[in-house]
ZANU-700070 format. One record per residue: chain; residue in three letters; x, y, z of N, C-alpha, C in turn. Coordinates in Angstrom, 1 decimal. Layout:
BEGIN
pt chain A	res ala	n_u X	n_v Y	n_w Z	ca_u X	ca_v Y	ca_w Z	c_u X	c_v Y	c_w Z;
...
END
This chain:
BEGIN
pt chain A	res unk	n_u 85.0	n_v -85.5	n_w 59.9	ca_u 85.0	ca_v -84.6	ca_w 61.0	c_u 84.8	c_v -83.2	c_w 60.5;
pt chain A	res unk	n_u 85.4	n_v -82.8	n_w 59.2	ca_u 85.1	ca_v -81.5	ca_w 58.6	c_u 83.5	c_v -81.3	c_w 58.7;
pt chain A	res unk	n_u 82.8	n_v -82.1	n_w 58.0	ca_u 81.5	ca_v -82.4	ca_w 57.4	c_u 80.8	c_v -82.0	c_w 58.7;
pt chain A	res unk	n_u 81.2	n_v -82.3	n_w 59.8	ca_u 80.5	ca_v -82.2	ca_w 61.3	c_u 80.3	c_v -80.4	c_w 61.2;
pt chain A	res unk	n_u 81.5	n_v -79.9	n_w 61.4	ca_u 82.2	ca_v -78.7	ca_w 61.4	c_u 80.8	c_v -77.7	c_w 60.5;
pt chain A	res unk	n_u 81.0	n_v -78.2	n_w 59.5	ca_u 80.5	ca_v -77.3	ca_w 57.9	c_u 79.1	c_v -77.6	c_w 58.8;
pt chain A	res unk	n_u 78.2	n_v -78.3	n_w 58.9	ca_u 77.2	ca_v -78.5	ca_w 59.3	c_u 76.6	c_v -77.3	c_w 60.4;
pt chain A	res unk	n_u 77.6	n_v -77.6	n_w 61.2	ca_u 77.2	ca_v -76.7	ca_w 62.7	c_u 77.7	c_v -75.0	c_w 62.1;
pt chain A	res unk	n_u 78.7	n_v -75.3	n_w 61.6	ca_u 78.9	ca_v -73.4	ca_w 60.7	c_u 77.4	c_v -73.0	c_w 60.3;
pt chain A	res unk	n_u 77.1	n_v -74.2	n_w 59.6	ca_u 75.7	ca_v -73.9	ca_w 58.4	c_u 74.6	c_v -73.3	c_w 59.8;
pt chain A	res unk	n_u 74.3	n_v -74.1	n_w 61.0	ca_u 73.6	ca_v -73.9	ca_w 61.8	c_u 73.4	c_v -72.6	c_w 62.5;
pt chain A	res unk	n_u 74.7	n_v -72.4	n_w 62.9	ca_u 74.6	ca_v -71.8	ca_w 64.1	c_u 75.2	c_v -70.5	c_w 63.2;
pt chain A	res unk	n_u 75.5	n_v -70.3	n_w 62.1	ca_u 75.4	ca_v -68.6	ca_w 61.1	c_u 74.6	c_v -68.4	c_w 60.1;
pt chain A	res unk	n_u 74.5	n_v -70.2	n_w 59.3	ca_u 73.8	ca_v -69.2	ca_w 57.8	c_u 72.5	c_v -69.7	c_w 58.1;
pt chain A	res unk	n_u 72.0	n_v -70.4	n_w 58.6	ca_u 70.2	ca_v -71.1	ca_w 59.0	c_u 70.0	c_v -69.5	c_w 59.8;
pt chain A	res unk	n_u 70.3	n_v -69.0	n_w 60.6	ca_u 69.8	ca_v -67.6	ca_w 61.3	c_u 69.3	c_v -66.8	c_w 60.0;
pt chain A	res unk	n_u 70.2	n_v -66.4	n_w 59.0	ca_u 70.4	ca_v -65.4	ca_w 58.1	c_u 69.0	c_v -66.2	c_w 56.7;
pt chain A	res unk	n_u 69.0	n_v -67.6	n_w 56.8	ca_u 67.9	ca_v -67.7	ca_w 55.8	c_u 66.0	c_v -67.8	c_w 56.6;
pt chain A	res unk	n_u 66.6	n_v -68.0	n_w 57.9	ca_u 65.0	ca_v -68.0	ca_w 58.6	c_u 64.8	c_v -66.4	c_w 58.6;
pt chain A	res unk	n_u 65.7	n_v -65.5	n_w 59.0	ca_u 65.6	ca_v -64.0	ca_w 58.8	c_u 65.1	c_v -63.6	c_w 57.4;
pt chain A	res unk	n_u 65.7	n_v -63.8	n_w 56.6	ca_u 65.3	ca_v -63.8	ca_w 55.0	c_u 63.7	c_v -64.0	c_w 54.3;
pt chain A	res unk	n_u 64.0	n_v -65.3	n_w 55.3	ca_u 62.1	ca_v -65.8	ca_w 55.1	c_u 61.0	c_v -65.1	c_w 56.0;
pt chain A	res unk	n_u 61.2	n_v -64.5	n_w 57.3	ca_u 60.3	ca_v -64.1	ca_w 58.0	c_u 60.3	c_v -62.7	c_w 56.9;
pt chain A	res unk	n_u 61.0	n_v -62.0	n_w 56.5	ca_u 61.1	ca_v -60.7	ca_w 55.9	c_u 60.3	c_v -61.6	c_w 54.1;
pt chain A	res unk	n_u 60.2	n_v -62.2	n_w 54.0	ca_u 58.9	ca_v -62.3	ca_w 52.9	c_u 57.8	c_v -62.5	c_w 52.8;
pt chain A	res unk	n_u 57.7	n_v -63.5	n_w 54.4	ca_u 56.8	ca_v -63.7	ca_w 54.7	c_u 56.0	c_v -62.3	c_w 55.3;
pt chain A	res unk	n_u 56.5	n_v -61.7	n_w 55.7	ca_u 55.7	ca_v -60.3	ca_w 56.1	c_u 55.5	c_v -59.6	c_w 55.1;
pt chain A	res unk	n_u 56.5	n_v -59.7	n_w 53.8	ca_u 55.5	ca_v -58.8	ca_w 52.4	c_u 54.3	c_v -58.9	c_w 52.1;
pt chain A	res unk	n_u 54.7	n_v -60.6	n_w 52.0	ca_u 53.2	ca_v -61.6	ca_w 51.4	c_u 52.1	c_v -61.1	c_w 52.0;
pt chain A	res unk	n_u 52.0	n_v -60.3	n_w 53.4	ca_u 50.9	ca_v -60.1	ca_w 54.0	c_u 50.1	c_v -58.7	c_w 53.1;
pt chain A	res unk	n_u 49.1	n_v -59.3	n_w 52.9	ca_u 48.3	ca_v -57.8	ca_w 51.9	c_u 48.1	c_v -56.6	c_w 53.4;
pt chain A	res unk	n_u 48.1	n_v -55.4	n_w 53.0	ca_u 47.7	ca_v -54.2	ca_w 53.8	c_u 48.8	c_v -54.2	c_w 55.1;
pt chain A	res unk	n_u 49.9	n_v -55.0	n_w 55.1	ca_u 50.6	ca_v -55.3	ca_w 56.5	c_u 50.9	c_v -53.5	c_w 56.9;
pt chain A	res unk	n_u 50.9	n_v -52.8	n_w 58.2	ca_u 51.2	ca_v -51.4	ca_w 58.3	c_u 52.0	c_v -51.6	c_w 59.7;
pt chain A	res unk	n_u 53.4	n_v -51.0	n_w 59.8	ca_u 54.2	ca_v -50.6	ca_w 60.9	c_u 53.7	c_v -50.5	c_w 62.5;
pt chain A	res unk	n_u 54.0	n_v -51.0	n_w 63.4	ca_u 53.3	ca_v -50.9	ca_w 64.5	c_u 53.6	c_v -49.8	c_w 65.0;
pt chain A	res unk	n_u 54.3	n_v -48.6	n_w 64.5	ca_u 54.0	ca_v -47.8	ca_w 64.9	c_u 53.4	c_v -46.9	c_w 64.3;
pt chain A	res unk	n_u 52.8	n_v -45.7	n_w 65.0	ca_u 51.7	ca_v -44.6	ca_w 64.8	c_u 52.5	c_v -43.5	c_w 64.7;
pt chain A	res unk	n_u 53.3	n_v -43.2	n_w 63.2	ca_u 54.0	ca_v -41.3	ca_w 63.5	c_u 54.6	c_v -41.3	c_w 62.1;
pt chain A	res unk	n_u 54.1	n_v -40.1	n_w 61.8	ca_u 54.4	ca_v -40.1	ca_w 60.4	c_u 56.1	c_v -40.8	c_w 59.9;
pt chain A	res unk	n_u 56.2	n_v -41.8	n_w 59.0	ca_u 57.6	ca_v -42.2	ca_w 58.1	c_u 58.0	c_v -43.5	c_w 59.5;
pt chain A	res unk	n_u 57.0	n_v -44.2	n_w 59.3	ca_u 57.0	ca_v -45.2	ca_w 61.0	c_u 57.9	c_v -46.5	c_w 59.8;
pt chain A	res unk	n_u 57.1	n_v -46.9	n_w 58.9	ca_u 57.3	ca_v -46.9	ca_w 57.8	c_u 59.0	c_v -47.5	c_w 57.8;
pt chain A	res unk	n_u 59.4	n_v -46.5	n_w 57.5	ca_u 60.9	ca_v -46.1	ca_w 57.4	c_u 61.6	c_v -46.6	c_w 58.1;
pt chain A	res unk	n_u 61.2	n_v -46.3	n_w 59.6	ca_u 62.1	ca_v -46.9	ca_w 60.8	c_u 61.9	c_v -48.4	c_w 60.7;
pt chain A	res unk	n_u 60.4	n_v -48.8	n_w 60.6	ca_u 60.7	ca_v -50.5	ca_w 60.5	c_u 61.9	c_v -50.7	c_w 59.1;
pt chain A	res unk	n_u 61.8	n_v -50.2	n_w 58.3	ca_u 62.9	ca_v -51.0	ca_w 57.6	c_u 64.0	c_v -50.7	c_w 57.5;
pt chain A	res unk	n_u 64.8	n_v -49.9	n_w 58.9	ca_u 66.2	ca_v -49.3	ca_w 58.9	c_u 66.2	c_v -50.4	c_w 60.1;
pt chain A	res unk	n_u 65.2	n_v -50.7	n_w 60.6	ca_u 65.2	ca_v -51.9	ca_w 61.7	c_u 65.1	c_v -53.2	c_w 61.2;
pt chain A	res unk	n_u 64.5	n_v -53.6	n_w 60.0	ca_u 64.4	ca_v -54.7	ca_w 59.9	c_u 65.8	c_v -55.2	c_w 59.0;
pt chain A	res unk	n_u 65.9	n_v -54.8	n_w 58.2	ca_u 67.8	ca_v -54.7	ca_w 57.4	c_u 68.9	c_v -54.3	c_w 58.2;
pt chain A	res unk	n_u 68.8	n_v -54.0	n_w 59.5	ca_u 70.2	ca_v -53.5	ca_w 60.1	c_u 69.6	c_v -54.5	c_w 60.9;
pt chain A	res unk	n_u 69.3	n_v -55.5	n_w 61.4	ca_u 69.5	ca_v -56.8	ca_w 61.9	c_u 69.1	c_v -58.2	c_w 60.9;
pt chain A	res unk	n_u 69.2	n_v -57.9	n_w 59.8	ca_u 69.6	ca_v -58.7	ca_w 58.9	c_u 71.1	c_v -58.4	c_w 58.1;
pt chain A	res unk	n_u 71.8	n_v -56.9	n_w 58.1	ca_u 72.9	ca_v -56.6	ca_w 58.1	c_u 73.9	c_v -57.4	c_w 59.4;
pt chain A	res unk	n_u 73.5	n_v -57.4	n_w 60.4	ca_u 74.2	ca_v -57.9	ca_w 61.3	c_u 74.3	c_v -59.8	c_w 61.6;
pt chain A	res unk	n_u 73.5	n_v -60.2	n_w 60.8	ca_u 73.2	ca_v -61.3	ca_w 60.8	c_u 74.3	c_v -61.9	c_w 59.7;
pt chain A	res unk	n_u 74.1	n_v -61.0	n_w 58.4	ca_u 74.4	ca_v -61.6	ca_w 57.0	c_u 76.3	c_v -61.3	c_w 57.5;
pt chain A	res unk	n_u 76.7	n_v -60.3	n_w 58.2	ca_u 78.1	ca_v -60.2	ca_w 58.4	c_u 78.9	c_v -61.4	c_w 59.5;
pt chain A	res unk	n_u 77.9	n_v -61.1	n_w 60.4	ca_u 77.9	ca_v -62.4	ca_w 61.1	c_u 78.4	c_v -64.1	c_w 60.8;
pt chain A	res unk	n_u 77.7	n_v -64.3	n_w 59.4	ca_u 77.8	ca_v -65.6	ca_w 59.0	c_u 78.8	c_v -65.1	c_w 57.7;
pt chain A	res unk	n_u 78.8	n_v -64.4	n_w 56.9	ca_u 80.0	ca_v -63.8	ca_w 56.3	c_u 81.2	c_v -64.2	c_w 56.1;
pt chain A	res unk	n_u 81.3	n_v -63.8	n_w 57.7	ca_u 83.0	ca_v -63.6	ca_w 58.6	c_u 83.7	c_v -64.9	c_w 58.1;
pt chain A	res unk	n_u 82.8	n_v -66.0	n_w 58.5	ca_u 83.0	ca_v -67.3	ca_w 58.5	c_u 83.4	c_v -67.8	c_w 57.4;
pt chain A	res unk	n_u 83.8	n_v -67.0	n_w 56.4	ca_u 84.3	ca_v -68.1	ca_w 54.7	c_u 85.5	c_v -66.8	c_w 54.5;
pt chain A	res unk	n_u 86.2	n_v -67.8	n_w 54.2	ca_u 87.7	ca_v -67.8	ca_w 53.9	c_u 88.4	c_v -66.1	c_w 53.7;
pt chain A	res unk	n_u 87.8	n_v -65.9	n_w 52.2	ca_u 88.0	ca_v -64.9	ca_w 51.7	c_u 87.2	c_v -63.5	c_w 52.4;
pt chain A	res unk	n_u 86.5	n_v -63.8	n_w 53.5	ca_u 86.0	ca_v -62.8	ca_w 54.0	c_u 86.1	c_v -62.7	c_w 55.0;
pt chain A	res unk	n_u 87.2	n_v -63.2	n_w 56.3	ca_u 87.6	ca_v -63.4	ca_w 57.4	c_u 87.4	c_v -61.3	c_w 58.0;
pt chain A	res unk	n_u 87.9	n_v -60.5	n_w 57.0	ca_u 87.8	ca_v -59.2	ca_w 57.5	c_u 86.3	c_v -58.9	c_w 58.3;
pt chain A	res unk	n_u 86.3	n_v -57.7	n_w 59.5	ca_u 85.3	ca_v -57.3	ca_w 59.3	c_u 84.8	c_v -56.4	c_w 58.2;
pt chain A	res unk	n_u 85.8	n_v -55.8	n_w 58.1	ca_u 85.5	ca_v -54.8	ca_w 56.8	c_u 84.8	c_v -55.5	c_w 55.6;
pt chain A	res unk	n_u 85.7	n_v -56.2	n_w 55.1	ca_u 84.9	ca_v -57.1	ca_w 53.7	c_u 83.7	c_v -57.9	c_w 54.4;
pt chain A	res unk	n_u 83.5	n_v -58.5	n_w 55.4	ca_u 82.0	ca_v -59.3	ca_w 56.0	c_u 81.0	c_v -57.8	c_w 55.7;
pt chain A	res unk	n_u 81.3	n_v -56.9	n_w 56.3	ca_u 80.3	ca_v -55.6	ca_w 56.6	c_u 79.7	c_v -55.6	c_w 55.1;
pt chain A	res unk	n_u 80.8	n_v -54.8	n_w 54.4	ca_u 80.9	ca_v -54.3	ca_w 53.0	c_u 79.7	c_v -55.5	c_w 52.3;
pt chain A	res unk	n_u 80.1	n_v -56.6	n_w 52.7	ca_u 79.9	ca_v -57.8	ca_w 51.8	c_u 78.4	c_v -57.5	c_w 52.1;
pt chain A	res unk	n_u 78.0	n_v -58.1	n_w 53.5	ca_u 76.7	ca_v -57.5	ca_w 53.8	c_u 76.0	c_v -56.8	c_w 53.7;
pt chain A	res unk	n_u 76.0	n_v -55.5	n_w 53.4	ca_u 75.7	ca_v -54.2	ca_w 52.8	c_u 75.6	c_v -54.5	c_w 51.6;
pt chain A	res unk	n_u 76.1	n_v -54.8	n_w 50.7	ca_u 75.5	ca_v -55.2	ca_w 49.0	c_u 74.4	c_v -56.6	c_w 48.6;
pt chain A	res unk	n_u 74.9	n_v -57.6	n_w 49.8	ca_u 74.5	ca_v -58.7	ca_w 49.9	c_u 72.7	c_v -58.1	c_w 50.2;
pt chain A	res unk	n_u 72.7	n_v -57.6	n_w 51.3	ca_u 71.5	ca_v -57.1	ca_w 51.9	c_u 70.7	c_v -56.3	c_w 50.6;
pt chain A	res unk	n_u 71.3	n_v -55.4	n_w 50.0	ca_u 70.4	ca_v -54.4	ca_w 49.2	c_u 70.3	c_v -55.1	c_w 48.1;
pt chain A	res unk	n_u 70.5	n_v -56.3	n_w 48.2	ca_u 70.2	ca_v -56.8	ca_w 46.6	c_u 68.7	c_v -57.8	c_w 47.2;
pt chain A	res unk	n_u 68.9	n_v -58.0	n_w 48.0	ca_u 67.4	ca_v -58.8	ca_w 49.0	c_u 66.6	c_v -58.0	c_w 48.7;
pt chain A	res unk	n_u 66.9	n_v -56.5	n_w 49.6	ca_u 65.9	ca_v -55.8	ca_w 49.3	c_u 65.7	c_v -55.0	c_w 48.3;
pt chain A	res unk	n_u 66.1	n_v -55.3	n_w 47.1	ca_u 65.6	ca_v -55.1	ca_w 46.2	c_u 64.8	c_v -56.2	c_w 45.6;
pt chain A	res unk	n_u 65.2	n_v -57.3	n_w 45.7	ca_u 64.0	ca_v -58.1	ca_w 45.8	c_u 62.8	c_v -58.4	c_w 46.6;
pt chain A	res unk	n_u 63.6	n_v -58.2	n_w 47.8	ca_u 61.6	ca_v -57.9	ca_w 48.5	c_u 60.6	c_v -56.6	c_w 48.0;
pt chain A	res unk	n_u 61.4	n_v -55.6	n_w 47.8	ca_u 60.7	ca_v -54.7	ca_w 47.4	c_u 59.9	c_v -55.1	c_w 45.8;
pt chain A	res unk	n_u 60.4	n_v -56.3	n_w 44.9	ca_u 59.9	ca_v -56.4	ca_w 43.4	c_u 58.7	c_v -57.0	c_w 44.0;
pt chain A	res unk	n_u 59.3	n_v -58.2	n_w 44.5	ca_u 57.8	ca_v -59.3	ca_w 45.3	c_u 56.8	c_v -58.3	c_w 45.6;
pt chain A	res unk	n_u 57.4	n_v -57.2	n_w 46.9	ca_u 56.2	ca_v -56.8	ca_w 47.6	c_u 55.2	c_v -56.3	c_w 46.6;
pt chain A	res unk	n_u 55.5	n_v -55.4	n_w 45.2	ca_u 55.0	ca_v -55.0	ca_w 44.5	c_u 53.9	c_v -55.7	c_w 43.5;
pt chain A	res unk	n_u 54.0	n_v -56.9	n_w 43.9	ca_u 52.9	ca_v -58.1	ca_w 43.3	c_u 51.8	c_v -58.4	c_w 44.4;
pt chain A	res unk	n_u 52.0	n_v -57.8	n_w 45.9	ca_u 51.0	ca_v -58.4	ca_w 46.8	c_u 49.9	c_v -56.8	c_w 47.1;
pt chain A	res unk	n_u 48.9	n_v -57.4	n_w 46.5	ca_u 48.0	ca_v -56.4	ca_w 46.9	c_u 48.1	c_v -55.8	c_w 48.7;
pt chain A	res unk	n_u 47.3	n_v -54.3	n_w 48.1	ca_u 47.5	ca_v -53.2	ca_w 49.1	c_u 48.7	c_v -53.0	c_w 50.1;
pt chain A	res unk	n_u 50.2	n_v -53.4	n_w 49.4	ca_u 51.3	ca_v -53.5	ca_w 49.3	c_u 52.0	c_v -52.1	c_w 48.8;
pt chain A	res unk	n_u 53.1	n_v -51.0	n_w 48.9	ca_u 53.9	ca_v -50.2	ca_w 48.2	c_u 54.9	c_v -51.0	c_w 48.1;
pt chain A	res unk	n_u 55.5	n_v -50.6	n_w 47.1	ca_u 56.8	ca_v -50.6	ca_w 46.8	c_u 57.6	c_v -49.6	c_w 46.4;
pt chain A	res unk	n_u 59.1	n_v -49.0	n_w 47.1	ca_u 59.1	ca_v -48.0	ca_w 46.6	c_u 60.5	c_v -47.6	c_w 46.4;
pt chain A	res unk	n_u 61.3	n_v -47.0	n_w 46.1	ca_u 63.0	ca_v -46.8	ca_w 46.3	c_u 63.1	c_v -46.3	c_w 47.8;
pt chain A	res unk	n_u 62.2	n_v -45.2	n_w 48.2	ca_u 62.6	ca_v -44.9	ca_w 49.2	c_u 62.4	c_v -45.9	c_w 50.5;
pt chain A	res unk	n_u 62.0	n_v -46.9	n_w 50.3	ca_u 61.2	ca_v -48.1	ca_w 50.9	c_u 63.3	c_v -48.5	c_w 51.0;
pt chain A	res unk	n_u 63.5	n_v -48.8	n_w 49.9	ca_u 64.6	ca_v -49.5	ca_w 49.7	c_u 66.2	c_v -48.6	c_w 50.0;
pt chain A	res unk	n_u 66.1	n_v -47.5	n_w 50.1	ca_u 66.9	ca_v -46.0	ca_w 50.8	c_u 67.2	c_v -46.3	c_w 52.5;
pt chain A	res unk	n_u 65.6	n_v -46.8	n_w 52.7	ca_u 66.1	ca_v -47.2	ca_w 54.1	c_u 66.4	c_v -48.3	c_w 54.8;
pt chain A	res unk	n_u 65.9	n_v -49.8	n_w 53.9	ca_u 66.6	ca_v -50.8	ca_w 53.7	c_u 68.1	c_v -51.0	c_w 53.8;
pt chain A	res unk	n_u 69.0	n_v -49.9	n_w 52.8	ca_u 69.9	ca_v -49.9	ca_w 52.4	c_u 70.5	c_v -49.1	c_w 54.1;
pt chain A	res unk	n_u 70.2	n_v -47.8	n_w 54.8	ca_u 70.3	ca_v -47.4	ca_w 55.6	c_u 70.6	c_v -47.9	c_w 56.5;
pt chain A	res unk	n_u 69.5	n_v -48.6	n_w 57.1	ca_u 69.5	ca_v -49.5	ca_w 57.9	c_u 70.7	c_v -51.1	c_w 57.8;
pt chain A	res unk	n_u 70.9	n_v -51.5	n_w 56.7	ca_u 72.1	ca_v -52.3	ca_w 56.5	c_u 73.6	c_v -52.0	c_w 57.0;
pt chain A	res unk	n_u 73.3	n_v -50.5	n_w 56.4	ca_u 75.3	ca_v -49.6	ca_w 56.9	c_u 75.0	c_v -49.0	c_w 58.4;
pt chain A	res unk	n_u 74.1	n_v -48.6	n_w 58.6	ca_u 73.8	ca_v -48.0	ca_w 60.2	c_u 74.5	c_v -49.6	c_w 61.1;
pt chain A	res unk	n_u 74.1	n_v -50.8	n_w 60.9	ca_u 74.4	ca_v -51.9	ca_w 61.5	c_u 75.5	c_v -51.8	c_w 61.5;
pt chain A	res unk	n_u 76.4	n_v -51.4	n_w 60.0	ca_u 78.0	ca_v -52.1	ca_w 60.1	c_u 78.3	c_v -51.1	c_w 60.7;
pt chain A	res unk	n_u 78.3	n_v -49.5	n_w 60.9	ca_u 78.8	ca_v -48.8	ca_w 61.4	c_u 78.4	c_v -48.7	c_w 63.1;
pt chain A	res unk	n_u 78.2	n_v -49.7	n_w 63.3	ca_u 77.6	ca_v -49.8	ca_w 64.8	c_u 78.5	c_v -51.1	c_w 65.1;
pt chain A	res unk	n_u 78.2	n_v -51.7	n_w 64.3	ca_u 79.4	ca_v -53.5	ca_w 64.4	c_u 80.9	c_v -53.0	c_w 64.9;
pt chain A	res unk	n_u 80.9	n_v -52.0	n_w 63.4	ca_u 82.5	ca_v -51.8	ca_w 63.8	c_u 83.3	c_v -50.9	c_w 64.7;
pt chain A	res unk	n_u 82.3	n_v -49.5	n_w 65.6	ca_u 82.0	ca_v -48.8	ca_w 66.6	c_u 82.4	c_v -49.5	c_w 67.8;
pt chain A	res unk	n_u 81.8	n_v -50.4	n_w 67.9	ca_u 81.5	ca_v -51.3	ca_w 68.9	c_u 82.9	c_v -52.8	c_w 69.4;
pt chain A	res unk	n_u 82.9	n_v -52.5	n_w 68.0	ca_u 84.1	ca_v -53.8	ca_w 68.1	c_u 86.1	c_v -53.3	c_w 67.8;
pt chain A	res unk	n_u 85.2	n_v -51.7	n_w 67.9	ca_u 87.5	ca_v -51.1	ca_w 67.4	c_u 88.0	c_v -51.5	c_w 68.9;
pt chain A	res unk	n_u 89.4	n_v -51.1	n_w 68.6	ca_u 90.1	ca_v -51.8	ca_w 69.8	c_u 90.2	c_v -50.2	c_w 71.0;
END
């Protein structure tokens, strides 16, 4: 009956957080991929957008294991968890032609991670 349990946890928190993971490489892999939007540092915003709903995802499924029942430690957790991603998407992206890679690439990655928790936890005080 546990096994049932552990299953549907896996489903319905951490399968979100690895299909999220994979669409975010799969969009590196794309050579020349550019921001849909048109305004200078567009850039930027997709990836305080794309990491602060992968921050909210990765706390999300987090919560769920023992030692990290807090929101605080899920957030936190998330926020390191996340910038270590994107610091790996950012090495990959650096192998796919007409691709950057950049810190500041990864500044707003990281941004966009704590912008989430500080919205999670905004949203969720008593």
């Amino acid at each position: 009956m546990a096994h049932d349990g552990t299953r549907r946890t896996f489903v319905r928190y951490w399968l979100p957080v690895l299909a999220y993971v994979s669409l975010i490489f799969i969009l590196s892999a794309q050579p020349g991929l550019r921001p849909p939007f048109k305004f200078e540092a567009s850039d930027k915003v997709a990836h305080i957008l794309e990491y602060g709903g992968l921050s909210f995802l990765l706390a999300r499924a987090l919560i769920t294991l023992p030692r990290l029942e807090s929101l605080l430690l899920a957030g936190l957790s998330a926020v390191v968890l996340g910038a270590g991603i994107a610091v790996a998407d950012e090495c990959f992206q650096s192998t796919v032609p007409n691709r950057d890679s950049s810190v500041y690439d990864w500044i707003a990655d990281t941004l966009g991670l704590s912008l989430a928790q500080v919205v999670t936890v905004w949203f969720k005080r008593p």
